[in-house]
C-alpha positions as CSV (number, residue, x, y, z in Angstrom):
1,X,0.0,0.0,0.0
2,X,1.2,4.0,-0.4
3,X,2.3,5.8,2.3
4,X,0.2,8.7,3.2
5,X,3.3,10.8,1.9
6,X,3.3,9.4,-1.7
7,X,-0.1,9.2,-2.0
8,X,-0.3,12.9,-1.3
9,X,2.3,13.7,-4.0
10,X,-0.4,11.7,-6.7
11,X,-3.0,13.5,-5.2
12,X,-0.8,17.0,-5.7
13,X,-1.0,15.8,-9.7
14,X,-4.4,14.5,-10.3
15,X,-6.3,15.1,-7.1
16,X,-7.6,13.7,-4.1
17,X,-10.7,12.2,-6.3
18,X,-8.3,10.1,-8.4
19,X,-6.3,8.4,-5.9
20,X,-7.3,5.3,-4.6
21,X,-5.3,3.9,-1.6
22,X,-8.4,1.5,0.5
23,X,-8.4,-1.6,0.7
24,X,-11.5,-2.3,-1.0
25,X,-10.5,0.2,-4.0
26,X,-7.0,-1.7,-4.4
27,X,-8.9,-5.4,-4.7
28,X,-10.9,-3.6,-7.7
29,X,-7.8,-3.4,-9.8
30,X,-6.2,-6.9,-8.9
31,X,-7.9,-8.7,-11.7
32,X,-9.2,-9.0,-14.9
33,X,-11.2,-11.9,-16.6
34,X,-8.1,-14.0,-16.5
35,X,-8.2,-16.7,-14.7
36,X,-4.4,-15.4,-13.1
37,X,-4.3,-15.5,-9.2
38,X,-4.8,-11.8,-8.0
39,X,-2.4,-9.1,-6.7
40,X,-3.6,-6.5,-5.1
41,X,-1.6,-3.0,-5.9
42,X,-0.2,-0.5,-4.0
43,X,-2.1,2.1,-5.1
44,X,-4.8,3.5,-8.3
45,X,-4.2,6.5,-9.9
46,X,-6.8,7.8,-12.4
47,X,-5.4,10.8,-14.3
48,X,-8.0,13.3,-16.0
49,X,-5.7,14.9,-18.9
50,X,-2.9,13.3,-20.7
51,X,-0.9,16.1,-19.2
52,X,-1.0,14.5,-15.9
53,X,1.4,10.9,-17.5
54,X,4.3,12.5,-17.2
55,X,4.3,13.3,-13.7
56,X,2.6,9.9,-12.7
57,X,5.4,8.2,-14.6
58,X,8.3,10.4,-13.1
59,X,7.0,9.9,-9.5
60,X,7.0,6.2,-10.2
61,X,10.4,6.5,-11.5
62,X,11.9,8.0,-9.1
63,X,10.0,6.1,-6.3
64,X,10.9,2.5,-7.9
65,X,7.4,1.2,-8.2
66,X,6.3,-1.0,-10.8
67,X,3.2,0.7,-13.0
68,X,0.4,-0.9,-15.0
69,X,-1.5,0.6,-17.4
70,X,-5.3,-0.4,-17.0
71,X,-8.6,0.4,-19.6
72,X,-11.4,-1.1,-18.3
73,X,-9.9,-4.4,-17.4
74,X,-11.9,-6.8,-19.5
75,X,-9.4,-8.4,-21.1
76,X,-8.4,-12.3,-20.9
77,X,-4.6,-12.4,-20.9
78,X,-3.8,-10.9,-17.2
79,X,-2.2,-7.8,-19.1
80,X,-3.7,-5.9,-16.3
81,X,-2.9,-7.7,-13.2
82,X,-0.3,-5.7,-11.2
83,X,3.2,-7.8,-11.1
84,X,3.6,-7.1,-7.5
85,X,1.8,-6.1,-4.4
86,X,3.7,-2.5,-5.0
87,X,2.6,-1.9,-8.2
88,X,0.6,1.4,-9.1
89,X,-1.7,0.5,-11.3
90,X,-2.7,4.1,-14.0
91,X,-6.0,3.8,-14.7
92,X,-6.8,5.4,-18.0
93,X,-10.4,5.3,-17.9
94,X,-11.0,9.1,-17.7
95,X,-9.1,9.9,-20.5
96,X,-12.1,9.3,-22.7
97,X,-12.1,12.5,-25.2
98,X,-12.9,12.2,-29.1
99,X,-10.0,14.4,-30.7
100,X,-10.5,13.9,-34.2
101,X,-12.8,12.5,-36.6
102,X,-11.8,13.0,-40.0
103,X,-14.6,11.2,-42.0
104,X,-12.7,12.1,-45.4
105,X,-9.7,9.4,-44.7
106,X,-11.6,7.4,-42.2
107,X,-9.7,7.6,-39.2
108,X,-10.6,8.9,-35.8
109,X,-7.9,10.3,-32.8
110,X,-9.2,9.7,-29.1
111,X,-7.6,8.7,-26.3
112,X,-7.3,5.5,-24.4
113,X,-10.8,5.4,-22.1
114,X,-12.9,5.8,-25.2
């Protein structure tokens, strides 16, 4: 689990709201449809704004702690199961804005959570 300490500094980058550090939270994130055993993470962190990755990423970085990248977590291959207990999973869910759709060569440009 974070300490109080680094959970504060994710909170300082994507707010209170979008850190989750309980118990019941963490278990949330430990699985996907895989049939993998479960590891509960350190910590969630949802950012809002692509802006946000860097400074997720850094902090992890600089703090040593394994991250996974999580969507919605339906998937079947345990991509999103945290590797260890420390692991902070970034949860891209709220990154769910339409960027682009160009119609004329069929392609759109959204991010991750849509």
């Amino acid at each position: 689990m974070l300490s109080d300490s680094l959970a504060k500094e994710f909170e300082a980058i994507v707010g209170k709201e979008n850190v989750f550090t309980s118990e019941a939270d963490r278990q949330n994130y430990a699985y996907d449809s895989c049939v993998w055993t479960p590891r509960i993470p350190g910590g969630v962190v949802r950012p809002t704004n692509t802006e946000q990755l860097g400074p997720i990423i850094n902090l992890c970085y600089k703090e040593g702690l394994p991250m996974t990248v999580r969507g919605a977590g339906t998937n079947l291959s345990g991509g999103t199961i945290p590797d260890t207990t420390d692991t902070i999973v970034i949860l891209t869910t709220a990154l769910n804005r339409i960027l682009e759709i160009n119609e004329e060569d069929l392609y759109a440009i959204v991010e991750p959570g849509v």
